[in-house]
Biopython code that builds the backbone (N, CA, C, O; Angstrom):
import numpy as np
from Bio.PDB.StructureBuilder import StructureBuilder

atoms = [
    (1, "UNK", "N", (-29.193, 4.729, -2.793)),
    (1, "UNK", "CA", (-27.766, 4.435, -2.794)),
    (1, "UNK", "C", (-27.236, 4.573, -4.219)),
    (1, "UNK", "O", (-27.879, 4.311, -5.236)),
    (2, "UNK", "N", (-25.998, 5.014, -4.160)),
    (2, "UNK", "CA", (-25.312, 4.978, -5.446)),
    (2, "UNK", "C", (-25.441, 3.607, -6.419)),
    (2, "UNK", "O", (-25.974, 2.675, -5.818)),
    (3, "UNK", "N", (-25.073, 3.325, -7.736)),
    (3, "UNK", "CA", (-25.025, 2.802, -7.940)),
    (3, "UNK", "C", (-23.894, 1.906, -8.598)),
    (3, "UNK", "O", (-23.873, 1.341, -9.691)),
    (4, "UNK", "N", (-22.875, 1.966, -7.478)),
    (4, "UNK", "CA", (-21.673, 1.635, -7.262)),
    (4, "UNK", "C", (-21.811, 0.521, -5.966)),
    (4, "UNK", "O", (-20.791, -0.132, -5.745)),
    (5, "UNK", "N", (-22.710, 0.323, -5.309)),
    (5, "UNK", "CA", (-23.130, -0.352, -4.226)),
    (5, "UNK", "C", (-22.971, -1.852, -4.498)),
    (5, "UNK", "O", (-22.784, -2.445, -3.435)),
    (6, "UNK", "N", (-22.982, -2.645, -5.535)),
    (6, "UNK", "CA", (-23.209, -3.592, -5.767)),
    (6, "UNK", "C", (-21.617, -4.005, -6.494)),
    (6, "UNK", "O", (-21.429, -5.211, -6.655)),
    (7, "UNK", "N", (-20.544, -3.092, -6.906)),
    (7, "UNK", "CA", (-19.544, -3.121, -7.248)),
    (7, "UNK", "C", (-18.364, -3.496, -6.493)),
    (7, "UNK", "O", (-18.544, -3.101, -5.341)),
    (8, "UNK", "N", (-17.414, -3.986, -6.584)),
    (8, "UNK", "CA", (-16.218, -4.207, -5.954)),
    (8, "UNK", "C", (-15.390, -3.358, -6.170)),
    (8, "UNK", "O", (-14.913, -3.422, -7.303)),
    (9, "UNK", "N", (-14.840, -2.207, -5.242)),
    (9, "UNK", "CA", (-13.848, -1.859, -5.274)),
    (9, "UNK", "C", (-12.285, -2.349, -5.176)),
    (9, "UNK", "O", (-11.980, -2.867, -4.101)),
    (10, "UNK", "N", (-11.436, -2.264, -6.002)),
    (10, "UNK", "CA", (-9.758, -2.864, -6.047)),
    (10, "UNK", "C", (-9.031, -1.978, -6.247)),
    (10, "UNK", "O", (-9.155, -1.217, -7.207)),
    (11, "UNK", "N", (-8.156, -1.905, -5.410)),
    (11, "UNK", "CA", (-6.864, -1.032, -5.706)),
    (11, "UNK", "C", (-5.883, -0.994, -6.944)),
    (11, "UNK", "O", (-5.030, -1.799, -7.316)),
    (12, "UNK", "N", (-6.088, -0.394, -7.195)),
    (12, "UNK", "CA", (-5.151, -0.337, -8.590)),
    (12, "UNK", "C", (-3.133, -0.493, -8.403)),
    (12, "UNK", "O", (-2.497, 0.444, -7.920)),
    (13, "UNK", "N", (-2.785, -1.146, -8.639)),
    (13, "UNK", "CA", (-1.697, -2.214, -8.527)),
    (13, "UNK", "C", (-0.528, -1.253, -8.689)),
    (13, "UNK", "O", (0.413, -1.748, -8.069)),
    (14, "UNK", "N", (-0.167, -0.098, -9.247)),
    (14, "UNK", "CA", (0.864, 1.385, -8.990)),
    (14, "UNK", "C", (0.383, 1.871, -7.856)),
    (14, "UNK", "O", (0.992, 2.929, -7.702)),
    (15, "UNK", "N", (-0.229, 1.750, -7.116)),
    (15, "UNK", "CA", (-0.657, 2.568, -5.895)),
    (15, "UNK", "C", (-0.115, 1.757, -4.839)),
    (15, "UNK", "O", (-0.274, 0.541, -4.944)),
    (16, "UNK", "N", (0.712, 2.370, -3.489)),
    (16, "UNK", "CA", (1.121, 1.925, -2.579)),
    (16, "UNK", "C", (0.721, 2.694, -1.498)),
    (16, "UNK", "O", (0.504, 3.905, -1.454)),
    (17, "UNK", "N", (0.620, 1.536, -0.306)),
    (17, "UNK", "CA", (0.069, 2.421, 0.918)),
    (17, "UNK", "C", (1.785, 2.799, 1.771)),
    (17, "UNK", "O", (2.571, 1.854, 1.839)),
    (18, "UNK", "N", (2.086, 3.755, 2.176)),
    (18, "UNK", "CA", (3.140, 4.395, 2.861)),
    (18, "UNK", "C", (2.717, 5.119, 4.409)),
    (18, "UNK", "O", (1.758, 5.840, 4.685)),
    (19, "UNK", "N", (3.623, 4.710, 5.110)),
    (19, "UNK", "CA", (3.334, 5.173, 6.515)),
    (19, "UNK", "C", (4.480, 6.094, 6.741)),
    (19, "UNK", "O", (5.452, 5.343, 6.658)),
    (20, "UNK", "N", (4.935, 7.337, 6.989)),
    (20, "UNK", "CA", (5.557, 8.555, 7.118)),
    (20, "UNK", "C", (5.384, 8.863, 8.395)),
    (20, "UNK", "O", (4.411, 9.553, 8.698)),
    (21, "UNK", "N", (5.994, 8.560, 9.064)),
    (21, "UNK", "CA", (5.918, 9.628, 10.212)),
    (21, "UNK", "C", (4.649, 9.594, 11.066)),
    (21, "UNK", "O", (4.233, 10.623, 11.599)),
    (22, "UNK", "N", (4.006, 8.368, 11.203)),
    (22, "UNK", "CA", (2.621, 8.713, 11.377)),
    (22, "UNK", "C", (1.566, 9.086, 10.873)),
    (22, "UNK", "O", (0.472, 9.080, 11.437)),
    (23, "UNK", "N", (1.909, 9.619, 9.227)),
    (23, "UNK", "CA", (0.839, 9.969, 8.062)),
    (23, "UNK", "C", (0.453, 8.474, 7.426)),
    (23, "UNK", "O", (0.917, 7.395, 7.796)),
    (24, "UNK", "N", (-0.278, 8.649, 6.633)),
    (24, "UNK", "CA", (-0.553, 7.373, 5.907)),
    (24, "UNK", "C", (-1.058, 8.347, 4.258)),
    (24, "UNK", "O", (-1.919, 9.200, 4.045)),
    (25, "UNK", "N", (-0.082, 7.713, 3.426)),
    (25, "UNK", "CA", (0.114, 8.399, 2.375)),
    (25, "UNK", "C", (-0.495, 7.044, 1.293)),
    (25, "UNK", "O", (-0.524, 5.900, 1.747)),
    (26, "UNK", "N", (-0.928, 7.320, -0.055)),
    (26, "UNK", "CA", (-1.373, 6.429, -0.548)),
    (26, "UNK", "C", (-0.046, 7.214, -1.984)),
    (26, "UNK", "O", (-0.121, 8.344, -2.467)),
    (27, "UNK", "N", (1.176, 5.969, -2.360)),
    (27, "UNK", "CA", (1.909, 6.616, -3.445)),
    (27, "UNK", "C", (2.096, 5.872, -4.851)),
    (27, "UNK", "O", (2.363, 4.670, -4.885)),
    (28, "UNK", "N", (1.972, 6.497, -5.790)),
    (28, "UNK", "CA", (2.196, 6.039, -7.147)),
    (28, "UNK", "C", (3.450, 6.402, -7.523)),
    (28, "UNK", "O", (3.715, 7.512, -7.984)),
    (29, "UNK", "N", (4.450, 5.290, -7.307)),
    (29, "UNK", "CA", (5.459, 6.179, -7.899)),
    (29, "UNK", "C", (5.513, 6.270, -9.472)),
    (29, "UNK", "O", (6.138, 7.206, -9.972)),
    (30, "UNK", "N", (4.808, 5.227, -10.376)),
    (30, "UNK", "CA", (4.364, 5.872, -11.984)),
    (30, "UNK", "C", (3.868, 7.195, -12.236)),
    (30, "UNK", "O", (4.224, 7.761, -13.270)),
    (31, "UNK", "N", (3.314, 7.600, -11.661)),
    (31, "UNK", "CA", (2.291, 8.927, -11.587)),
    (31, "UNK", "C", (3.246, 9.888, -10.642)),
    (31, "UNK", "O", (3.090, 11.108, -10.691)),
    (32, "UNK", "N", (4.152, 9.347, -9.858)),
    (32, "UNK", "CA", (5.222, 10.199, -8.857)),
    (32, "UNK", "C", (3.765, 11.522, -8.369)),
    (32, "UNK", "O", (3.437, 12.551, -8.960)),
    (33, "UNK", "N", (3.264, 10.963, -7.228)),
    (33, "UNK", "CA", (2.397, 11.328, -6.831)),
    (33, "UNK", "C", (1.483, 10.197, -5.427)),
    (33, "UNK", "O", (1.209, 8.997, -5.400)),
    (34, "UNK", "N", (1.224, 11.533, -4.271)),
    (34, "UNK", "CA", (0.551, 11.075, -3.172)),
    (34, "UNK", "C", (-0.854, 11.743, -2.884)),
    (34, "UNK", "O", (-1.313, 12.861, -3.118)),
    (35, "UNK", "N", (-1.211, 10.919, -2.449)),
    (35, "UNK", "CA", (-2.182, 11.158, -1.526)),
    (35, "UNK", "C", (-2.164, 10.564, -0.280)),
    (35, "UNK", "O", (-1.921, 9.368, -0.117)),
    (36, "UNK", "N", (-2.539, 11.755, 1.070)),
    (36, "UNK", "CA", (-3.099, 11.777, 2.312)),
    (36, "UNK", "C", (-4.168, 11.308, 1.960)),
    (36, "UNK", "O", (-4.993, 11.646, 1.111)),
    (37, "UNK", "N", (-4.058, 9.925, 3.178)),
    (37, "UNK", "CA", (-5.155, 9.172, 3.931)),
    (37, "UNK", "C", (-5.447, 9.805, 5.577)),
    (37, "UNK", "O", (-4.713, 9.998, 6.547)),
    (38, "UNK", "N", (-6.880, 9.998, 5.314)),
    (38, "UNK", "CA", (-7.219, 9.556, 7.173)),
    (38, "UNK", "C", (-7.487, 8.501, 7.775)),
    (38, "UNK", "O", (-7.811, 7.497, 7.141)),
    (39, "UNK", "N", (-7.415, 8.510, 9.029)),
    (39, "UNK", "CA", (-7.390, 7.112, 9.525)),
    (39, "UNK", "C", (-8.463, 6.339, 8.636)),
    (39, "UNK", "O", (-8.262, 5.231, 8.139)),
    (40, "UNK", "N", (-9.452, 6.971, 8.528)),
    (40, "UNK", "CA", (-11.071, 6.112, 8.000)),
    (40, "UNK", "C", (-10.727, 5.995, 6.757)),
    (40, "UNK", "O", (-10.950, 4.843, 6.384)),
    (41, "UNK", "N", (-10.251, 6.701, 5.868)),
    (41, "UNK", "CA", (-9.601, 6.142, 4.487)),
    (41, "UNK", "C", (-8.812, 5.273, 4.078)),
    (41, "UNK", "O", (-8.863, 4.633, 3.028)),
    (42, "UNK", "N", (-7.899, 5.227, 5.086)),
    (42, "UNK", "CA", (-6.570, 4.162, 5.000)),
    (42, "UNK", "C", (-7.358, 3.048, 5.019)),
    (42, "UNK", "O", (-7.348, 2.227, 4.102)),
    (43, "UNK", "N", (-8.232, 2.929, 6.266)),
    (43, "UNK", "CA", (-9.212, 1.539, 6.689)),
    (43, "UNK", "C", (-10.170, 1.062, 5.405)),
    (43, "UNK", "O", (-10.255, -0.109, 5.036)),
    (44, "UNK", "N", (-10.862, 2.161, 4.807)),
    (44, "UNK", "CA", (-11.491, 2.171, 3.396)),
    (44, "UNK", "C", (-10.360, 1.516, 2.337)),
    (44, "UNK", "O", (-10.569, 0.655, 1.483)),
    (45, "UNK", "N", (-9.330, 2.067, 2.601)),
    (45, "UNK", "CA", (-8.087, 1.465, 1.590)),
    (45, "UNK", "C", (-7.974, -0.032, 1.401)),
    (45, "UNK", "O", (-8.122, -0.742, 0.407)),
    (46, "UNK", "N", (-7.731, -0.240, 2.399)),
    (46, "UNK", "CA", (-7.192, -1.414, 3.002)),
    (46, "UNK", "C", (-8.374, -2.744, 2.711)),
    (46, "UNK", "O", (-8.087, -3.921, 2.495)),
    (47, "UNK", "N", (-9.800, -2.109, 2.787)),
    (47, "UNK", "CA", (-11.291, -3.232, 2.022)),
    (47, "UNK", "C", (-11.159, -3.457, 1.164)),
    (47, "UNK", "O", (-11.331, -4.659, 0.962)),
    (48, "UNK", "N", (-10.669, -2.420, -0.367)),
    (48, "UNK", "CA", (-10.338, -2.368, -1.411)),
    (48, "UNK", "C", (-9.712, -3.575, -2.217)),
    (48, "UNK", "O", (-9.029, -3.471, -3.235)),
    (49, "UNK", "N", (-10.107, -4.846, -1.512)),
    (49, "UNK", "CA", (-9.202, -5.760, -2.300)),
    (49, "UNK", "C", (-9.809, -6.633, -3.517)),
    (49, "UNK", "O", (-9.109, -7.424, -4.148)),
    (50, "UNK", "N", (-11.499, -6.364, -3.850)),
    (50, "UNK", "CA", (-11.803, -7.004, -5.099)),
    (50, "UNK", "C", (-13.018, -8.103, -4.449)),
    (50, "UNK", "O", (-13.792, -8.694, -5.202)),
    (51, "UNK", "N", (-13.044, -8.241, -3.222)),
    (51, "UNK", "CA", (-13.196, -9.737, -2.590)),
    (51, "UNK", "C", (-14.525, -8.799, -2.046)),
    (51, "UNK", "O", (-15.627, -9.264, -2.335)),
    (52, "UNK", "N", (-14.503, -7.721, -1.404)),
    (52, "UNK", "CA", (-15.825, -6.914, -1.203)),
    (52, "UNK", "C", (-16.379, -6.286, -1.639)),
    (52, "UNK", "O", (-15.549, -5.485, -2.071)),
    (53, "UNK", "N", (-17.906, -5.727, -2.112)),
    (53, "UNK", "CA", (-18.870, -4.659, -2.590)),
    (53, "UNK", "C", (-18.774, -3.726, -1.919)),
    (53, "UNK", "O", (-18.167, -3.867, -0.858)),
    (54, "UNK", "N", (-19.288, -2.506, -2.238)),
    (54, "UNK", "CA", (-18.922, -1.505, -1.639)),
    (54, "UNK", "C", (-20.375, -1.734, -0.477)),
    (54, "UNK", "O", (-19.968, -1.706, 0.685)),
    (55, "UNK", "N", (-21.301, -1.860, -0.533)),
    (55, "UNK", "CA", (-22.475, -2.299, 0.265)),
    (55, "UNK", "C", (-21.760, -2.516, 1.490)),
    (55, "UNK", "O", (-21.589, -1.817, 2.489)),
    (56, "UNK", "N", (-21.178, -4.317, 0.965)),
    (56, "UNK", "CA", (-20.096, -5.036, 2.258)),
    (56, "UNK", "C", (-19.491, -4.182, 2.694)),
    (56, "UNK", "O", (-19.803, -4.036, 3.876)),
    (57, "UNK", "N", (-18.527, -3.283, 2.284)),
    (57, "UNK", "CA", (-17.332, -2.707, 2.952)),
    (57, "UNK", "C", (-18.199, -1.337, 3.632)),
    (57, "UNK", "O", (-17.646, -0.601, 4.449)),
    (58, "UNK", "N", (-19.063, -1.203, 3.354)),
    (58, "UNK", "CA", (-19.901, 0.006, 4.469)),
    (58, "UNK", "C", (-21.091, -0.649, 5.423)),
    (58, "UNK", "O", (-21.447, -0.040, 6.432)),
    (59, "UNK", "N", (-21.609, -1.748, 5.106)),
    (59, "UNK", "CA", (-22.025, -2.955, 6.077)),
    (59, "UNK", "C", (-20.938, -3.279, 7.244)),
    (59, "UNK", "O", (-21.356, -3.308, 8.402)),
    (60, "UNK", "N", (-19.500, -3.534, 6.979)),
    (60, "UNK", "CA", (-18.716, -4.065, 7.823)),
    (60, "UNK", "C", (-18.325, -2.991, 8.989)),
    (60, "UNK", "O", (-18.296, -3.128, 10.212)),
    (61, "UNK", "N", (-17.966, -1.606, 7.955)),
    (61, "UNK", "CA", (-17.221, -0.391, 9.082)),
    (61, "UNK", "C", (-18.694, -0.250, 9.568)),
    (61, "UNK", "O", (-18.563, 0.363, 10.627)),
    (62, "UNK", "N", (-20.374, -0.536, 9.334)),
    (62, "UNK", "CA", (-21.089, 0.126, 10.590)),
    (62, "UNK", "C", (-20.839, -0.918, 11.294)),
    (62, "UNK", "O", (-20.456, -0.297, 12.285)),
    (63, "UNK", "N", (-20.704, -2.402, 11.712)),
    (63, "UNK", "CA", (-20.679, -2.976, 12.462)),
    (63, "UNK", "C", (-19.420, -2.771, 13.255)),
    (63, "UNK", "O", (-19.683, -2.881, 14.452)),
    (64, "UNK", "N", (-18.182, -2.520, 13.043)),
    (64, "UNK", "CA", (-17.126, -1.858, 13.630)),
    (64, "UNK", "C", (-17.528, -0.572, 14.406)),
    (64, "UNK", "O", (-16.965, -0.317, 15.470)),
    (65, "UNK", "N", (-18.374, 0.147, 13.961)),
    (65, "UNK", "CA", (-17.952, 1.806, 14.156)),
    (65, "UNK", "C", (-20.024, 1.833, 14.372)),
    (65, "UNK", "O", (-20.762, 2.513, 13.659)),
    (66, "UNK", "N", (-20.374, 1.153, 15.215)),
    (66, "UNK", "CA", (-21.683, 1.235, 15.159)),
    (66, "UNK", "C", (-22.868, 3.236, 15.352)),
    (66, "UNK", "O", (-23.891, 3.744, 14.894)),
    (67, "UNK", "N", (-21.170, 3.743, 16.805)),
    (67, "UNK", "CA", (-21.524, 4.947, 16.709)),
    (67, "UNK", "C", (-21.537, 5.928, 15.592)),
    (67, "UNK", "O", (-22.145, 6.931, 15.967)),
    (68, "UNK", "N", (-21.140, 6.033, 14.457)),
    (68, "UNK", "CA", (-20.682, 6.221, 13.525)),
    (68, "UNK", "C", (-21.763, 5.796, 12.261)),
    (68, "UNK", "O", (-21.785, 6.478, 11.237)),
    (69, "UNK", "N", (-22.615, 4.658, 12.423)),
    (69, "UNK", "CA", (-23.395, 4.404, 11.352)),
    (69, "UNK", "C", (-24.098, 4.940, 10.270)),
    (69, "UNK", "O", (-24.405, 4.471, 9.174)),
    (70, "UNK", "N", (-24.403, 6.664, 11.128)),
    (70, "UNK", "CA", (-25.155, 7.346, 9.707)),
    (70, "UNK", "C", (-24.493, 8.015, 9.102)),
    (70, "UNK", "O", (-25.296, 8.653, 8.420)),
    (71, "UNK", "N", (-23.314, 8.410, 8.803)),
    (71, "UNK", "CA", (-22.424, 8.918, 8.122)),
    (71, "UNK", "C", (-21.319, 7.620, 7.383)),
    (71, "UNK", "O", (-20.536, 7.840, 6.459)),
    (72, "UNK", "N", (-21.487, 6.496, 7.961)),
    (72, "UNK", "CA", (-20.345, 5.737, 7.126)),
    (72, "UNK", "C", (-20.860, 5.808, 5.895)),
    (72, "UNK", "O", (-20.083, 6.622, 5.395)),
    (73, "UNK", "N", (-21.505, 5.572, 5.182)),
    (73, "UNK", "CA", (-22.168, 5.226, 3.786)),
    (73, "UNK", "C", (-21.719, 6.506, 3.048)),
    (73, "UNK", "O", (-20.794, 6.505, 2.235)),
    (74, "UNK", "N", (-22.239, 7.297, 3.294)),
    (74, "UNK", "CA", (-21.758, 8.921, 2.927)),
    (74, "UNK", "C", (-19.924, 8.900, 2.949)),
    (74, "UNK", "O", (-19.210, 9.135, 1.973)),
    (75, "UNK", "N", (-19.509, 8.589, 4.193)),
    (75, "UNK", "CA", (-17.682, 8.818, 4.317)),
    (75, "UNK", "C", (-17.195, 7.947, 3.196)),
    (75, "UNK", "O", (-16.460, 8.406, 2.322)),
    (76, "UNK", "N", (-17.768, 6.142, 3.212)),
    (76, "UNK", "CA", (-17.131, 5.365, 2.461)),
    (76, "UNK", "C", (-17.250, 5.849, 0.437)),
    (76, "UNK", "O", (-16.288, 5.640, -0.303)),
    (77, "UNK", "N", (-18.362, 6.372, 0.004)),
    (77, "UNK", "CA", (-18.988, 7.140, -1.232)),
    (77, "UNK", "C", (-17.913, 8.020, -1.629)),
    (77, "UNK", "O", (-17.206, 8.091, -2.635)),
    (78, "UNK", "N", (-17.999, 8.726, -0.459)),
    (78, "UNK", "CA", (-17.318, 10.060, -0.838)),
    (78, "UNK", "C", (-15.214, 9.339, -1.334)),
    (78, "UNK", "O", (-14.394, 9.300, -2.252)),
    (79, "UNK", "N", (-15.357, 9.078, -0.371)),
    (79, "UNK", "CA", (-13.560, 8.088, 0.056)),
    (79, "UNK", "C", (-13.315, 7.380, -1.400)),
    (79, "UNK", "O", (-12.201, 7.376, -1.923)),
    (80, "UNK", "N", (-14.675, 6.673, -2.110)),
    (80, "UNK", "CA", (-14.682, 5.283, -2.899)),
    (80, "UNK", "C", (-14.140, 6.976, -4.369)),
    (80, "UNK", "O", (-13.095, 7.259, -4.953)),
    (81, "UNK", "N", (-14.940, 7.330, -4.354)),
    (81, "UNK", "CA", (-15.168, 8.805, -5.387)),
    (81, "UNK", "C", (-13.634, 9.247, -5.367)),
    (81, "UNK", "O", (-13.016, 8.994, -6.401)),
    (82, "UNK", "N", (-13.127, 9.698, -4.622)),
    (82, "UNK", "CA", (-11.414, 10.076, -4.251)),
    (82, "UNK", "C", (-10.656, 8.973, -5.067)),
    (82, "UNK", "O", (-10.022, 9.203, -6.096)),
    (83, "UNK", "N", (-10.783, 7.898, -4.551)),
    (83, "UNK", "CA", (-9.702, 6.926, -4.859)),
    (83, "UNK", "C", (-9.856, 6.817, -6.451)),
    (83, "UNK", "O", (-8.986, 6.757, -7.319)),
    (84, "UNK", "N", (-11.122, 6.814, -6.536)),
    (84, "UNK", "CA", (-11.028, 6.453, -8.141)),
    (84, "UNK", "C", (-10.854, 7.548, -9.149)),
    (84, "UNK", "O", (-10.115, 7.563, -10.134)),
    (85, "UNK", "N", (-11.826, 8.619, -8.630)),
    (85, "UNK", "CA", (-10.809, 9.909, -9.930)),
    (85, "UNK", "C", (-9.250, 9.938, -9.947)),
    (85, "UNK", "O", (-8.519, 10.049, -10.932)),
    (86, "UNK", "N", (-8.847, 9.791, -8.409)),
    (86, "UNK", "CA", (-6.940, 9.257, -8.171)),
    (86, "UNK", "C", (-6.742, 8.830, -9.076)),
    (86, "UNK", "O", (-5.932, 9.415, -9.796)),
    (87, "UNK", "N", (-7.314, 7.675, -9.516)),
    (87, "UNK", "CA", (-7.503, 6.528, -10.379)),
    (87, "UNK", "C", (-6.437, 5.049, -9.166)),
    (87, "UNK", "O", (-5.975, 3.932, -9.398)),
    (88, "UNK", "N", (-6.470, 5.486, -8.578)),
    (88, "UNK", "CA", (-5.861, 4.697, -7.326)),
    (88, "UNK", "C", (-6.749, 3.299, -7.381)),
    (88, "UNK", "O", (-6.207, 2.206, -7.548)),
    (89, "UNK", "N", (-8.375, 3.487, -7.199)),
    (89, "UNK", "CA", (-9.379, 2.201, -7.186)),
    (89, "UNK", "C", (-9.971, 1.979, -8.500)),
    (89, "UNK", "O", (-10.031, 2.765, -9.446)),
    (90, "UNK", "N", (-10.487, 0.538, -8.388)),
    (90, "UNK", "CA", (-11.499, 0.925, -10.453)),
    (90, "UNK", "C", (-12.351, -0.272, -9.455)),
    (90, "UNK", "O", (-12.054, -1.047, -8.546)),
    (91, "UNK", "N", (-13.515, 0.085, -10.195)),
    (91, "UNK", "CA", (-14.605, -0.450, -9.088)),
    (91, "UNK", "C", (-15.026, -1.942, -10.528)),
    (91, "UNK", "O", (-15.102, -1.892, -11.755)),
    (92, "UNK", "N", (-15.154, -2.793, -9.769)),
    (92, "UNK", "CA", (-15.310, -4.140, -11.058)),
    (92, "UNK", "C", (-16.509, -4.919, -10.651)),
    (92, "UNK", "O", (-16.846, -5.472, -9.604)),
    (93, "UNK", "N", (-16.986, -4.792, -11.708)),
    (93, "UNK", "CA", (-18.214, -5.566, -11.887)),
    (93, "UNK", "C", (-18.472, -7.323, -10.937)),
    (93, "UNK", "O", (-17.859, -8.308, -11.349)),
    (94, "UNK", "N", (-19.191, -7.401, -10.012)),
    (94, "UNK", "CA", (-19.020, -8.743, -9.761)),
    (94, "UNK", "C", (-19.044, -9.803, -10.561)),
    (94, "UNK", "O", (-19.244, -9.438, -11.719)),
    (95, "UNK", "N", (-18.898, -11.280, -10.426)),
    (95, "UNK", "CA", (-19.012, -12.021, -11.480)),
    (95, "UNK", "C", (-20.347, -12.789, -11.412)),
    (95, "UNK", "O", (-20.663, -13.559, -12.319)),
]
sb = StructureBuilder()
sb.init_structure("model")
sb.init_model(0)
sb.init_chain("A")
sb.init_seg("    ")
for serial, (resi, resn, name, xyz) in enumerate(atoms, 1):
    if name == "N":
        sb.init_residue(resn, " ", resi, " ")
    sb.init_atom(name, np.array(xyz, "f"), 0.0, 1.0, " ", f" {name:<3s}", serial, name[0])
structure = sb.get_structure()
């Protein structure tokens, strides 16, 4: 596993989640700039609050999404990787 696993992901506080039309857009208006969410990202979004590890938050969606289990770890990595070059997430050290 990465070694981001043990980290808390948090949303970075210029970033807003936006619902369009049925899209789910993630927007900075400092940066005047979006990003498209998929459903499984938005949901990844939405863990992002500081309070979970990334471990937890891919522990929780396999227990949700049990069919789904061998690829969550991989989807949530890849998703966690997005948000933060965005600079949308900053992953924080537990205490």
């Amino acid at each position: 596993m990465h070694d981001i696993a043990h980290k808390k992901p948090k949303t970075v506080d210029d970033f807003q989640l936006e619902e369009i039309d049925g899209e789910v857009l993630l927007y900075s208006p400092k940066a005047t700039r979006s990003i498209y969410l998929n459903p499984s990202a938005s949901l990844i979004w939405r863990l992002c609050t500081g309070e979970f590890s990334t471990q937890e938050i891919i522990d929780s969606l396999r227990e949700q999404f049990p069919d789904q289990a061998e690829t969550i770890a991989d989807d949530v990595m890849a998703t966690l990787d997005q948000f933060v070059e965005s600079q949308a997430v900053e992953l924080v050290e537990p205490e």
